[in-house]
ZADOTI-778108 format. One record per residue: residue number from 1; residue in three letters; chain; z, x, y of N, C-alpha, C, O in turn. Coordinates in pm, 1 decimal. Layout:
N
 torti koltor nunu     n.c3     n.c1     n.c2    ca.c3    ca.c1    ca.c2     c.c3     c.c1     c.c2     o.c3     o.c1     o.c2
   NUM    ALA    A        Z        X        Y        Z        X        Y        Z        X        Y        Z        X        Y
...
***
This chain:
103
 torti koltor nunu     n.c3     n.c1     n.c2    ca.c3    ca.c1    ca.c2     c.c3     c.c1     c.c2     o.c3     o.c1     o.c2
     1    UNK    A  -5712.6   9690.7  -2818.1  -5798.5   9590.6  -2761.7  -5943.8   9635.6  -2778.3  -5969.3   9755.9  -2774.5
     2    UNK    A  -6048.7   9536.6  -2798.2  -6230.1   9582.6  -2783.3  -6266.3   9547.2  -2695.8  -6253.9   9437.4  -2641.7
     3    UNK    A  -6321.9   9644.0  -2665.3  -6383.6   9648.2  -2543.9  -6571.3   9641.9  -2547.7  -6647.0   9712.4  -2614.4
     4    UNK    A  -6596.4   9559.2  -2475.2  -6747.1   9609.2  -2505.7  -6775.5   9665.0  -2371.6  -6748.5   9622.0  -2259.4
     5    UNK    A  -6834.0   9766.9  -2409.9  -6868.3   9871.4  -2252.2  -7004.1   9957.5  -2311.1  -7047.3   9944.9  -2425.8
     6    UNK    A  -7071.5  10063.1  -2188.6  -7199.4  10125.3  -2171.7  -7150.8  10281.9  -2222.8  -7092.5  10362.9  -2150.7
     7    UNK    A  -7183.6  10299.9  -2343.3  -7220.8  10457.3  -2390.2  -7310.2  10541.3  -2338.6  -7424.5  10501.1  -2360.3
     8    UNK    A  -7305.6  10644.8  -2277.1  -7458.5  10713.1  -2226.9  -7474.6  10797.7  -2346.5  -7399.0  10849.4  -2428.8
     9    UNK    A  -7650.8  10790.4  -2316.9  -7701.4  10883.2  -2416.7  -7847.6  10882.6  -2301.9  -7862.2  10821.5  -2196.0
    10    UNK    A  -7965.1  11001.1  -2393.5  -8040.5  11044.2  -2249.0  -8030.0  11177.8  -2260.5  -7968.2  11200.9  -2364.5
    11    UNK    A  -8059.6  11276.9  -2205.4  -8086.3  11373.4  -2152.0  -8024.9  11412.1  -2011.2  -8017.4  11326.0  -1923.5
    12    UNK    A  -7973.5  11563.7  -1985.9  -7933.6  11596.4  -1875.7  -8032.5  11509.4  -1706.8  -8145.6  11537.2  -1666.8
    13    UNK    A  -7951.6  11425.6  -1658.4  -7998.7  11381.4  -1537.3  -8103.6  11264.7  -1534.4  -8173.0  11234.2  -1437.4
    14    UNK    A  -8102.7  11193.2  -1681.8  -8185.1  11142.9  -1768.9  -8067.8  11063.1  -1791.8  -8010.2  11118.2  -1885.6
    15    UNK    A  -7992.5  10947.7  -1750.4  -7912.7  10870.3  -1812.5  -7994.5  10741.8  -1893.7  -8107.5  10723.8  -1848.4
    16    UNK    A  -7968.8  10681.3  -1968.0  -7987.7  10528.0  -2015.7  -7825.2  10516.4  -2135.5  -7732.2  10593.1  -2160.3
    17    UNK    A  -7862.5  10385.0  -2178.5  -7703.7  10337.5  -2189.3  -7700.9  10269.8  -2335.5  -7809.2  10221.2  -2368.0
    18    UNK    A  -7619.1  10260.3  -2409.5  -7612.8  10152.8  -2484.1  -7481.4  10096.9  -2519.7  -7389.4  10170.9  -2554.6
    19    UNK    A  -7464.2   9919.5  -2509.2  -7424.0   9857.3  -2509.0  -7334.5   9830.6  -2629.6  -7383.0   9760.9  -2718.8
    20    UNK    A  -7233.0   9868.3  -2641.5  -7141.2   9880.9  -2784.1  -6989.5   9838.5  -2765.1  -6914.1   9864.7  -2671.4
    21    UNK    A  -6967.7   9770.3  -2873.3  -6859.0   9744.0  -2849.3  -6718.3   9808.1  -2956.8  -6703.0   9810.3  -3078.9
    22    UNK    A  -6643.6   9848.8  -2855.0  -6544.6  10000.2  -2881.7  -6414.6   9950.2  -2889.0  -6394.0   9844.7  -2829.1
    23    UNK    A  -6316.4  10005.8  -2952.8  -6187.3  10000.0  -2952.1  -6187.0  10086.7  -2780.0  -6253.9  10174.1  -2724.8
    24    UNK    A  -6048.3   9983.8  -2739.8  -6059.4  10072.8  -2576.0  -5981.9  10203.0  -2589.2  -5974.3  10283.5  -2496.3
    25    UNK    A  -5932.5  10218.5  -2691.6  -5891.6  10366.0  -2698.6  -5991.9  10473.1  -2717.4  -5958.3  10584.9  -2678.4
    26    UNK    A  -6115.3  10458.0  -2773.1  -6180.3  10572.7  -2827.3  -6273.6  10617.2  -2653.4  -6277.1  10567.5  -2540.9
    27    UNK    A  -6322.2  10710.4  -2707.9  -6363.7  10809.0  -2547.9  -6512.9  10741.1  -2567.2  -6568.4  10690.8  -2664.9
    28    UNK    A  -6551.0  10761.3  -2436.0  -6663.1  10712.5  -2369.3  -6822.9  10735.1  -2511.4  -6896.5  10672.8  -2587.8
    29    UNK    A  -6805.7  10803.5  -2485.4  -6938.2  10849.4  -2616.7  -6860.3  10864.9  -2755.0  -6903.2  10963.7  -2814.6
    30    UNK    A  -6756.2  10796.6  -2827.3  -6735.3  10856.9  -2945.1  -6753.3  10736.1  -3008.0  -6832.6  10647.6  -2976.0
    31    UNK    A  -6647.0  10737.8  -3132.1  -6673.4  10599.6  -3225.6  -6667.6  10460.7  -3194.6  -6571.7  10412.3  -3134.7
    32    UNK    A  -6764.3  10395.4  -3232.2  -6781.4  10270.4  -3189.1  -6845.0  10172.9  -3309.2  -6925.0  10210.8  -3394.8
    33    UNK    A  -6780.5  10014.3  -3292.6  -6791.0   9921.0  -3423.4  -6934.6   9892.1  -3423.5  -6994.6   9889.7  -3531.0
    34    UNK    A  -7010.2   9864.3  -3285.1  -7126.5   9772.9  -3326.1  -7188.9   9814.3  -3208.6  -7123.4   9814.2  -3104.4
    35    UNK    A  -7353.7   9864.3  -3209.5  -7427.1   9857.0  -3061.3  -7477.8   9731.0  -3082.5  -7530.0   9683.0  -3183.1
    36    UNK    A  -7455.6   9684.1  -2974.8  -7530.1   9552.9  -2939.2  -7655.6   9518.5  -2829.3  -7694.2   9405.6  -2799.0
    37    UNK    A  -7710.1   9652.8  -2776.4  -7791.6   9638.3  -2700.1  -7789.0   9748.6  -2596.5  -7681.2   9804.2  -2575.2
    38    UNK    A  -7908.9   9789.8  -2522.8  -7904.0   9929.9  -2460.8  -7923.9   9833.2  -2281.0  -7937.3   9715.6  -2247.3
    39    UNK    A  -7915.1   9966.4  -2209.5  -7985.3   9945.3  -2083.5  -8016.8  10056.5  -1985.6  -7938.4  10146.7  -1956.0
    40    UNK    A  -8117.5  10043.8  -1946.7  -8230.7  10192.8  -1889.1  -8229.6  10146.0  -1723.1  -8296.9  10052.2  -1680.3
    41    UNK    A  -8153.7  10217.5  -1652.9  -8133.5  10196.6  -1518.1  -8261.5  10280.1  -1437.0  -8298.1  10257.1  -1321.7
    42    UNK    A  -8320.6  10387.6  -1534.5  -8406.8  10453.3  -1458.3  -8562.2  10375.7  -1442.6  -8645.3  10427.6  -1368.1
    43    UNK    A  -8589.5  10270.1  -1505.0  -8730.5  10188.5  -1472.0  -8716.0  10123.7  -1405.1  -8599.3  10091.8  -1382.3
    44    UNK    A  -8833.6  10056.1  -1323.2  -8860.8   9938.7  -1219.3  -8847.3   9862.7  -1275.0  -8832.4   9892.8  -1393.5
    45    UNK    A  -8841.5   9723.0  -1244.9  -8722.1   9675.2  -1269.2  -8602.1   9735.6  -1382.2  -8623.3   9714.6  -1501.6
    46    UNK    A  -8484.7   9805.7  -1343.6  -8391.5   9836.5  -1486.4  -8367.9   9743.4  -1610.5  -8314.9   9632.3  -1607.1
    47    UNK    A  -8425.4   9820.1  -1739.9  -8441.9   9748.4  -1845.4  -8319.1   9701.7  -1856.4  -8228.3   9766.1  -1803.8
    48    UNK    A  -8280.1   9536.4  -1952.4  -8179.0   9538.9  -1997.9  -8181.3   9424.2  -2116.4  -8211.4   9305.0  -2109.2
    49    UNK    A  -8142.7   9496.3  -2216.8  -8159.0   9398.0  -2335.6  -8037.6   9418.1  -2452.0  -8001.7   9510.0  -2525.6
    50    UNK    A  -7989.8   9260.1  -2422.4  -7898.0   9279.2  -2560.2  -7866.8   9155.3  -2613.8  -7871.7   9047.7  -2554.2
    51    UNK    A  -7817.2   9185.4  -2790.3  -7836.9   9063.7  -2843.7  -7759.2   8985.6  -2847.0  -7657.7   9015.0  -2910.2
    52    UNK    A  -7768.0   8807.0  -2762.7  -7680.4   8753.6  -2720.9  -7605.7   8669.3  -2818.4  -7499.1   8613.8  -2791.8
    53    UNK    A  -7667.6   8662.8  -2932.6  -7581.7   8654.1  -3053.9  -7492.1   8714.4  -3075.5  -7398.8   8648.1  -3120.9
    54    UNK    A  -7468.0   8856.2  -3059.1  -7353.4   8932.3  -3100.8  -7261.1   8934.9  -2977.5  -7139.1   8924.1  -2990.3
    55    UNK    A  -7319.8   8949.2  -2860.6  -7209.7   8931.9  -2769.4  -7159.1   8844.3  -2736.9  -7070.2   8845.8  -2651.9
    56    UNK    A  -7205.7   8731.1  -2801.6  -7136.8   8582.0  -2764.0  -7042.5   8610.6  -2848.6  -6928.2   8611.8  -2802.9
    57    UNK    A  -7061.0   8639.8  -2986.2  -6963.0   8604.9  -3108.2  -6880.6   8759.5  -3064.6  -6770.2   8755.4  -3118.7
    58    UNK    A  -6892.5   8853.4  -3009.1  -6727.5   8911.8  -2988.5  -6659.5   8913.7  -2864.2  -6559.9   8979.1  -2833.2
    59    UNK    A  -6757.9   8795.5  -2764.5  -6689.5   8752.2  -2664.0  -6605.4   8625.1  -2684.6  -6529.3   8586.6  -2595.8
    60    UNK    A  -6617.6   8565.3  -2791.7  -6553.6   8462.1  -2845.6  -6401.9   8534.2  -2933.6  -6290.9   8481.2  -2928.3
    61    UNK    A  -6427.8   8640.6  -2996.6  -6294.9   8681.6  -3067.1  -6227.3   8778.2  -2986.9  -6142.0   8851.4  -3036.9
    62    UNK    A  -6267.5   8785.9  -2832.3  -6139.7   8822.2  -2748.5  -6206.1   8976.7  -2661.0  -6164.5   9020.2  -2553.6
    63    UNK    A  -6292.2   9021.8  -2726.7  -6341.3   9124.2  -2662.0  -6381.8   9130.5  -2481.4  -6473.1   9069.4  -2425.7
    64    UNK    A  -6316.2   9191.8  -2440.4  -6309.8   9238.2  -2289.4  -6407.6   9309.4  -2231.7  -6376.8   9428.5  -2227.1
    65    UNK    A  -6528.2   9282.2  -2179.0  -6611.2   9373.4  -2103.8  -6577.6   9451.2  -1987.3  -6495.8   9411.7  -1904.2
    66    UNK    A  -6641.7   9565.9  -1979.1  -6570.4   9620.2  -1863.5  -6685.1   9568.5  -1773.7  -6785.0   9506.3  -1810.1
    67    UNK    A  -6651.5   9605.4  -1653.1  -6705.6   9552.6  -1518.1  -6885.7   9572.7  -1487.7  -6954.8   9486.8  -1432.9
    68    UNK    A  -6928.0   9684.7  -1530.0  -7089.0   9745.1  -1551.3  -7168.9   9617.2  -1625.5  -7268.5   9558.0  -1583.9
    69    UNK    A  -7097.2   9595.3  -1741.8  -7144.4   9508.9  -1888.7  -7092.0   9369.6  -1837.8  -7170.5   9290.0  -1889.2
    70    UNK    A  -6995.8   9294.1  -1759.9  -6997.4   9214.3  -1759.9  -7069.6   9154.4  -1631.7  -7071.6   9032.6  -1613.7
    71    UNK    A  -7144.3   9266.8  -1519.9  -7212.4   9188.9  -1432.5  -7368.7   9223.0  -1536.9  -7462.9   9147.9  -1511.5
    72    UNK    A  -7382.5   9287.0  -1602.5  -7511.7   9287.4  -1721.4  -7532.3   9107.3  -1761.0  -7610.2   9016.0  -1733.5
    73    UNK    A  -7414.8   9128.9  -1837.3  -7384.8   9007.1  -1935.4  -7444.9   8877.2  -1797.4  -7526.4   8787.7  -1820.0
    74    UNK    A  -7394.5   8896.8  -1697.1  -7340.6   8779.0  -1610.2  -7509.4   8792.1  -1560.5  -7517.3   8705.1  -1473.7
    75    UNK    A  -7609.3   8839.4  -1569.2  -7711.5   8839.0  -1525.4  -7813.3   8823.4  -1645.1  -7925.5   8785.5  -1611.5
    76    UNK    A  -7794.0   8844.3  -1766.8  -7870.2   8762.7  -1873.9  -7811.0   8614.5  -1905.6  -7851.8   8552.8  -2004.0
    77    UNK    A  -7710.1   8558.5  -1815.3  -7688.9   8438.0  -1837.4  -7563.1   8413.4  -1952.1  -7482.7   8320.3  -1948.1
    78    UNK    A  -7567.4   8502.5  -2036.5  -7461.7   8505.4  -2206.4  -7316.3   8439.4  -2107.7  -7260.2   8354.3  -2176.8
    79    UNK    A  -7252.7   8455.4  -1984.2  -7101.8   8439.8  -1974.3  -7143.9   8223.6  -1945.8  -7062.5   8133.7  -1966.8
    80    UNK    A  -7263.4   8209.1  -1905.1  -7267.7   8062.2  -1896.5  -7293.3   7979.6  -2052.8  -7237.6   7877.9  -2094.2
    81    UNK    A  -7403.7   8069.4  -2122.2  -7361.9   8035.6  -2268.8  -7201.6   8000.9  -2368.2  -7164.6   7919.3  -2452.6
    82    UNK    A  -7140.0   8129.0  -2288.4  -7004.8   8127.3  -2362.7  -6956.2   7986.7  -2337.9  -6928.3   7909.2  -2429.5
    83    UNK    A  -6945.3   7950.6  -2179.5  -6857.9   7846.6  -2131.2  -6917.9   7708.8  -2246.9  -6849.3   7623.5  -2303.1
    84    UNK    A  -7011.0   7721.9  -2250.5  -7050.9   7575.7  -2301.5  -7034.7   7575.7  -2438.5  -7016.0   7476.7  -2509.2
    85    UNK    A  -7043.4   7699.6  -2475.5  -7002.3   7701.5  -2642.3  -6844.5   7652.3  -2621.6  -6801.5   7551.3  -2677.2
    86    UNK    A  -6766.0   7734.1  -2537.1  -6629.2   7686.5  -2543.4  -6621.3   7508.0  -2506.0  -6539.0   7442.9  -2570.2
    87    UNK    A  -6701.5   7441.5  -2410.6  -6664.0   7314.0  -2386.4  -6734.2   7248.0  -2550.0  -6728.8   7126.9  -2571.5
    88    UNK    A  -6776.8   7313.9  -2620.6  -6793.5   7226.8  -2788.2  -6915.4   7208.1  -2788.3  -6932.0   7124.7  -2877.3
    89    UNK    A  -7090.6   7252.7  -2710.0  -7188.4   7270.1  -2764.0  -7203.1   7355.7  -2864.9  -7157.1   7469.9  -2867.2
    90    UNK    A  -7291.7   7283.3  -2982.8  -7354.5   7336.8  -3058.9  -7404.6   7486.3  -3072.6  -7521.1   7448.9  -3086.4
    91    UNK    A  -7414.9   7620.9  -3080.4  -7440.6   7695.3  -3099.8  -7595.3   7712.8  -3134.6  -7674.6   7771.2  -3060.8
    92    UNK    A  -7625.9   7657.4  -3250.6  -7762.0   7634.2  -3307.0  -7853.4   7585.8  -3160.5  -7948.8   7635.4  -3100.5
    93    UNK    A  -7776.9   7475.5  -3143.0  -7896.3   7401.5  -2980.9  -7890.1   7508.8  -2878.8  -8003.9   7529.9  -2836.8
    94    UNK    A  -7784.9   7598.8  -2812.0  -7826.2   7687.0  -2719.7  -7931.6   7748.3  -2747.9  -8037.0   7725.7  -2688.6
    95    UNK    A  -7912.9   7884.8  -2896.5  -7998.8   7906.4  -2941.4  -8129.8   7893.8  -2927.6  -8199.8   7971.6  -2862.7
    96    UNK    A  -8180.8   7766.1  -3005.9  -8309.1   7711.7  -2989.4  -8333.1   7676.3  -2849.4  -8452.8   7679.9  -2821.1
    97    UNK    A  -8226.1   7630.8  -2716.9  -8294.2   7630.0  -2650.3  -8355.1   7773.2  -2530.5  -8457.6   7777.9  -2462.6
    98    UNK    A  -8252.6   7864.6  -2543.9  -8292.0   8013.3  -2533.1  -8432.5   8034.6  -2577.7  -8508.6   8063.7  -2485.4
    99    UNK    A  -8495.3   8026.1  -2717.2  -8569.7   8038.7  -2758.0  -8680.9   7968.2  -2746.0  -8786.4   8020.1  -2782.4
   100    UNK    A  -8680.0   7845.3  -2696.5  -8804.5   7757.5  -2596.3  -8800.1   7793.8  -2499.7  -8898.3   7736.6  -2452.4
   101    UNK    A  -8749.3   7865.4  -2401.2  -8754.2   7920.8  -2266.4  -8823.3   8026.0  -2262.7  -8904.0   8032.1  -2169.9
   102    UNK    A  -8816.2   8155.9  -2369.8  -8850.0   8255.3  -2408.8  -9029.2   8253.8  -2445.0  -9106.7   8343.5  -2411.7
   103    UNK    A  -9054.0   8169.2  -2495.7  -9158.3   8119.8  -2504.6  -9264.3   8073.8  -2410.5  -9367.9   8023.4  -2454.1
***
């Protein structure tokens, strides 16, 4: 199964994270298919950025977030994107409209 879950990397006592999505067999820091985005718990507000293009499209071919990444996900908005891609919006129109908001 893939999993998309938080890799640490950082420095001793120095955590930050990145966002990759892993076969759920492989160990916490080892091989992994695709980073899709990091996140830095140690700044005001904790950074968090990832690209919701890619996590839409391997949340669409079945990939399982674990619990860290999916209240991430669930707070950049991507799990309300999914739903509407699944009820048969356009892809392209979320998109663009992500991208007039951003603006």
């Amino acid at each position: 199964m893939v999993r998309i879950r938080l890799r640490r990397v950082g420095a001793k006592k120095q955590p930050s994270y990145r966002v990759v999505v892993a076969d759920s067999h492989s160990p916490r820091n080892g091989r992994f298919i695709e980073n899709i985005g990091f996140y830095n718990p140690r700044t005001e507000p904790p950074t968090v950025e990832i690209n919701e293009e890619r996590a839409l499209y391997w949340l669409a071919q079945g990939a399982q977030p674990s619990d860290a990444v999916a209240s991430l996900l669930e707070k950049k908005g991507i799990f309300t994107k999914l739903a509407q891609m699944k009820a048969g919006e356009a892809q392209g129109a979320m998109l663009a409209e992500s991208n007039a908001m951003a603006e």
